[in-house]
N, CA, C and O of each residue as an XYZ file, in Angstrom:
364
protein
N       0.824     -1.195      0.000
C       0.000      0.000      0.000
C       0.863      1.251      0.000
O       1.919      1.385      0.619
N       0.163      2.309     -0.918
C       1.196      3.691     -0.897
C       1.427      4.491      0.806
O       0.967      4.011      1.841
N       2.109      5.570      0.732
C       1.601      5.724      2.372
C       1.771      7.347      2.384
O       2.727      8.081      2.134
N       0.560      7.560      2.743
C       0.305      8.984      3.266
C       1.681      9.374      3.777
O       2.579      8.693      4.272
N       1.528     11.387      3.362
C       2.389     12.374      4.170
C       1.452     13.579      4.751
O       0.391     13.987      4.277
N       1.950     13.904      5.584
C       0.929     15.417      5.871
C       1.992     16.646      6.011
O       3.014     16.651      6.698
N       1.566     17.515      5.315
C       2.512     18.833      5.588
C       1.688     19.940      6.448
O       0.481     20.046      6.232
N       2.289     20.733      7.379
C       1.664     21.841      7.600
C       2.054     22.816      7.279
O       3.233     23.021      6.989
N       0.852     23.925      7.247
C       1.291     25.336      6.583
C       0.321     26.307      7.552
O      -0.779     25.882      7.906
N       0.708     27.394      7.886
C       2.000     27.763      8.378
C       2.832     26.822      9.163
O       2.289     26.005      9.907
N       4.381     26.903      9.015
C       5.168     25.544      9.734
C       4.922     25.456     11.308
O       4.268     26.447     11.633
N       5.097     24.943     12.001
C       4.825     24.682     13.720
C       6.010     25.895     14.196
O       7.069     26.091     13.600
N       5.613     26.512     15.212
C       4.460     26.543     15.989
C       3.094     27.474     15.328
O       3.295     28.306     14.444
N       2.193     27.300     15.689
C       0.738     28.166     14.745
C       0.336     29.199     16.460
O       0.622     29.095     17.652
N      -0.238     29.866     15.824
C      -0.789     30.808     17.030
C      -2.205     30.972     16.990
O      -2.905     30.717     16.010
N      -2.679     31.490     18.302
C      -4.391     31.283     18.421
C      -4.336     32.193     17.522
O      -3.456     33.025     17.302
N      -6.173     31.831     16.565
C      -6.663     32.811     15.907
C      -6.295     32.668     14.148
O      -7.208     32.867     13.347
N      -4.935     32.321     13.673
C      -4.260     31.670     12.777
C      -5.151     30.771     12.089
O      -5.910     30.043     12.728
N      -5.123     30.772     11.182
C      -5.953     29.108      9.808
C      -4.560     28.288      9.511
O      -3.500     28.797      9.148
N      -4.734     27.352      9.674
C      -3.741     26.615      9.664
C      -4.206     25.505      8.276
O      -5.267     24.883      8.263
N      -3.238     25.448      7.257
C      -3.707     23.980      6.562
C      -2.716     22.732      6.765
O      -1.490     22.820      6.823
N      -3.335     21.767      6.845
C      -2.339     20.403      6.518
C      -2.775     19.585      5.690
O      -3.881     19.049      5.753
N      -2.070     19.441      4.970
C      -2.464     18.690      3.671
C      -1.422     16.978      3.202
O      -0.197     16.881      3.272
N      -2.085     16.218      2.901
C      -2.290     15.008      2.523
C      -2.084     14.910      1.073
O      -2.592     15.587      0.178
N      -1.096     13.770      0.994
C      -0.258     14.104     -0.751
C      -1.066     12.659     -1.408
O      -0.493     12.136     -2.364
N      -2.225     12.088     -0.972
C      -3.016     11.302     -1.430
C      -3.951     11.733     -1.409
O      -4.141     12.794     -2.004
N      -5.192     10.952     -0.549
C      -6.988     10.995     -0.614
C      -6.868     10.452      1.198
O      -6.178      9.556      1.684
N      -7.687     11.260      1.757
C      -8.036     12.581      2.145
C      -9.036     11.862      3.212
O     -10.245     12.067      3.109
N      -8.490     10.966      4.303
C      -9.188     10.903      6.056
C      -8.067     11.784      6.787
O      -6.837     11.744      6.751
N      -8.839     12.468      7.356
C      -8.086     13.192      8.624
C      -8.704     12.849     10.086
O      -9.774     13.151     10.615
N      -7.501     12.035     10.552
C      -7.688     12.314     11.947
C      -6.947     12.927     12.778
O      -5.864     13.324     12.347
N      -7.294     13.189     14.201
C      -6.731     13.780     15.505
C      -6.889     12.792     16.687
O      -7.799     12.032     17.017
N      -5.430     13.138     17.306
C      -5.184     12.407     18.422
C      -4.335     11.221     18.652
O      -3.444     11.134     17.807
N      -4.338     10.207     19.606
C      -3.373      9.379     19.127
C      -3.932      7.911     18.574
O      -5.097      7.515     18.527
N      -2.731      7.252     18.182
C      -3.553      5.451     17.570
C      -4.647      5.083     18.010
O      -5.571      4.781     17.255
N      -4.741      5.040     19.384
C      -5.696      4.507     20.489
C      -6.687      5.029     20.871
O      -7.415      4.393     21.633
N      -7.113      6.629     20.387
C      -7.883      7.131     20.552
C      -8.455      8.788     19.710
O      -8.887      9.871     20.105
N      -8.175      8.233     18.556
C      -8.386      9.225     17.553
C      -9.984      9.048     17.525
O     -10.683      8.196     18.074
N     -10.396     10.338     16.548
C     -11.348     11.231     15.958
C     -10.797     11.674     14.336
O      -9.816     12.306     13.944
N     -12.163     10.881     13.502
C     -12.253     10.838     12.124
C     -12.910     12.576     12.232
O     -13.821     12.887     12.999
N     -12.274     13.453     11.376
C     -12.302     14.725     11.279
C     -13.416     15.199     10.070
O     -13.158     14.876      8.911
N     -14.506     15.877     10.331
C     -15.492     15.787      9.094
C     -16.188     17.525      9.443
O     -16.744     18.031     10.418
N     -15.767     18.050      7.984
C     -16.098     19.660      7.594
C     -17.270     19.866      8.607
O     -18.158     19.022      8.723
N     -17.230     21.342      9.541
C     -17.973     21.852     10.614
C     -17.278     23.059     10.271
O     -16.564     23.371      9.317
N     -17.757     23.778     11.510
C     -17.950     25.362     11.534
C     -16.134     25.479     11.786
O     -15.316     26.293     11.359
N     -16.013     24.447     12.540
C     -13.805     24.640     13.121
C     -12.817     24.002     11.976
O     -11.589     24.084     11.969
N     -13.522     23.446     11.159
C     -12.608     22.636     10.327
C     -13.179     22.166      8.902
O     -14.248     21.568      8.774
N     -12.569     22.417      8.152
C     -12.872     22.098      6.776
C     -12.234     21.141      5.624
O     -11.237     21.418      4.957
N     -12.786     20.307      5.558
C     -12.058     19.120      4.634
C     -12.426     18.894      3.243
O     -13.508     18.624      2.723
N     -11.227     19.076      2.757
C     -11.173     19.609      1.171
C      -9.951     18.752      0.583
O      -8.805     19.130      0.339
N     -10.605     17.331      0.409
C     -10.029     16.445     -0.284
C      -8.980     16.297      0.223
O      -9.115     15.537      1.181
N      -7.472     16.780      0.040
C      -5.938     16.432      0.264
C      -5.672     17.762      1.812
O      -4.741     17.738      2.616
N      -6.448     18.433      1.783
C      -6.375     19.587      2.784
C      -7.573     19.848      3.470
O      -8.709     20.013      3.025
N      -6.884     19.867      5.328
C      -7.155     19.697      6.345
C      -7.518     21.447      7.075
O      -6.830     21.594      8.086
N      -8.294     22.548      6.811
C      -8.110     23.897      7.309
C      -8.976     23.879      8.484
O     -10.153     23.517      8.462
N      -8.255     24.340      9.646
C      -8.357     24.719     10.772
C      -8.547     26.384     10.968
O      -7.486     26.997     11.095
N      -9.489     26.988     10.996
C     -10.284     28.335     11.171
C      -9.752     28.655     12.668
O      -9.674     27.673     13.407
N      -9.448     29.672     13.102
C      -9.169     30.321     14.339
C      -8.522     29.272     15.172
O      -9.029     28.886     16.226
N      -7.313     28.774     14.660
C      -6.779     27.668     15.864
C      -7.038     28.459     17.474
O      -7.136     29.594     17.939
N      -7.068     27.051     17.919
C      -7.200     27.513     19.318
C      -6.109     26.566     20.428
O      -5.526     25.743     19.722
N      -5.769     26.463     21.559
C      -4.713     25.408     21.984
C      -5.750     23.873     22.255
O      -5.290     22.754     22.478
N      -6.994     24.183     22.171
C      -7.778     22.473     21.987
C      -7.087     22.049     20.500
O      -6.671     20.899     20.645
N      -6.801     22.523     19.129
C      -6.289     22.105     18.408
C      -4.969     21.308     18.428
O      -4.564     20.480     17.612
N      -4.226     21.899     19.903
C      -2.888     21.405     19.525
C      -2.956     19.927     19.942
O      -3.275     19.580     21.079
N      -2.519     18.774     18.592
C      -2.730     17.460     19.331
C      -1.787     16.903     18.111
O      -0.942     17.590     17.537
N      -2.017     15.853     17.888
C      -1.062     14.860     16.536
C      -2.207     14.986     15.460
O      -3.405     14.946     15.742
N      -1.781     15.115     14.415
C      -3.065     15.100     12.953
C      -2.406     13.801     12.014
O      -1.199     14.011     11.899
N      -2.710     12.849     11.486
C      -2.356     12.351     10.141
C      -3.362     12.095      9.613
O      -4.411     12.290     10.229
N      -3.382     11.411      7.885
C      -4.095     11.025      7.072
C      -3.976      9.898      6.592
O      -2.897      9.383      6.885
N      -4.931      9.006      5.689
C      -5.097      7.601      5.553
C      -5.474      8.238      3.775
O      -6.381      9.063      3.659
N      -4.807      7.830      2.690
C      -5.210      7.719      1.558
C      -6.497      6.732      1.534
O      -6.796      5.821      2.307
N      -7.319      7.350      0.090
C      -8.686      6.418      0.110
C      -9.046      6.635     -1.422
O      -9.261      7.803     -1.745
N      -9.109      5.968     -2.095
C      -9.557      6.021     -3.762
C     -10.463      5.036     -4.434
O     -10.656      4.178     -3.573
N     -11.037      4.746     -5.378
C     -12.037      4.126     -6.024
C     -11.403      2.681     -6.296
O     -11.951      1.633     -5.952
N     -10.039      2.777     -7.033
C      -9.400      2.171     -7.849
C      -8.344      0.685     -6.192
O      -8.274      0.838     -4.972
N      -7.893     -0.280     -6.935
C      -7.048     -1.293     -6.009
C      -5.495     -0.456     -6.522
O      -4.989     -0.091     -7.584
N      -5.111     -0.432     -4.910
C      -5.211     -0.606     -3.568
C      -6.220      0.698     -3.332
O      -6.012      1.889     -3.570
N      -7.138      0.174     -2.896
C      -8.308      1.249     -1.964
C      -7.816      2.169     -0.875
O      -8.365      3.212     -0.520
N      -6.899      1.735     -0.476
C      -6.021      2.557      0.915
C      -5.024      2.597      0.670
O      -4.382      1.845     -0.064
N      -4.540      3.941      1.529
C      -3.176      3.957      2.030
C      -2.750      3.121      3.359
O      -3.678      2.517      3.897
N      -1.508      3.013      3.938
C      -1.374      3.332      4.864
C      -1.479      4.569      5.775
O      -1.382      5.576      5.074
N      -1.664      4.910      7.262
C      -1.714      5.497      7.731
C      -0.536      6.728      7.318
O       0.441      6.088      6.932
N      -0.282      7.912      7.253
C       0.702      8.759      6.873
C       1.031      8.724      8.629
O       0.369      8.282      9.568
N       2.410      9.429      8.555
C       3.319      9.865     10.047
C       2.433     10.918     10.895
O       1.483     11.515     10.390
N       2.727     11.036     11.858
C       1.471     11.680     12.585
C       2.717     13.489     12.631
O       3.933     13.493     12.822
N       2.115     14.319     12.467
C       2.525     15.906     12.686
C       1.866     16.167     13.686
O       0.642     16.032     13.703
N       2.864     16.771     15.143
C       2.116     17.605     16.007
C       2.074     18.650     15.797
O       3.083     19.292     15.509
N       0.613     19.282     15.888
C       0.949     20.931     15.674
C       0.784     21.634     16.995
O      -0.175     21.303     17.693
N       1.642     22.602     17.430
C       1.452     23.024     18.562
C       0.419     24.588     18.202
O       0.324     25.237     17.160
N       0.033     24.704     19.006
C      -0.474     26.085     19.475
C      -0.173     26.736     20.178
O      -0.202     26.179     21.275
N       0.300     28.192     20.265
C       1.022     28.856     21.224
C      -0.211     30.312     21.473
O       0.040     31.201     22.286
């Protein structure tokens, strides 16, 4: 299986108030938190998911946690592997 990357933009550290993107060089699950206890990330008023990119509206320090992504496509192999996890801090 191919395997997810996530980049962030602006680079770490992000500051309250800041939009932050992280983006996914495949197709496009975002989660937060760690292996054992993540949250599948789905477009709301704090966060917006736009295929390969992850935008975070007015970070706040509840944002600061680990983010990665899981490629996902029509075609075999259907998945990625999990991509490396990025902490983003909030200051």
């Amino acid at each position: 299986l191919p395997t997810s990357t996530v980049t962030v933009t602006p680079n770490n550290p992000v500051f309250t108030g800041e939009t932050v993107n992280l983006t996914c060089v495949i197709k496009y699950e975002w989660y937060k938190g760690n292996t054992n206890n993540s949250v599948m990330l789905q477009t709301s008023n704090h966060y917006t998911v736009n295929r390969d990119t992850l935008t975070i509206r007015g970070a706040t320090e509840s944002d600061q946690d680990h983010y990665w992504c899981k490629g996902q496509r029509d075609e075999r192999p259907q998945s990625s592997h999990f991509s490396s996890a990025v902490d983003l801090t909030v200051k």
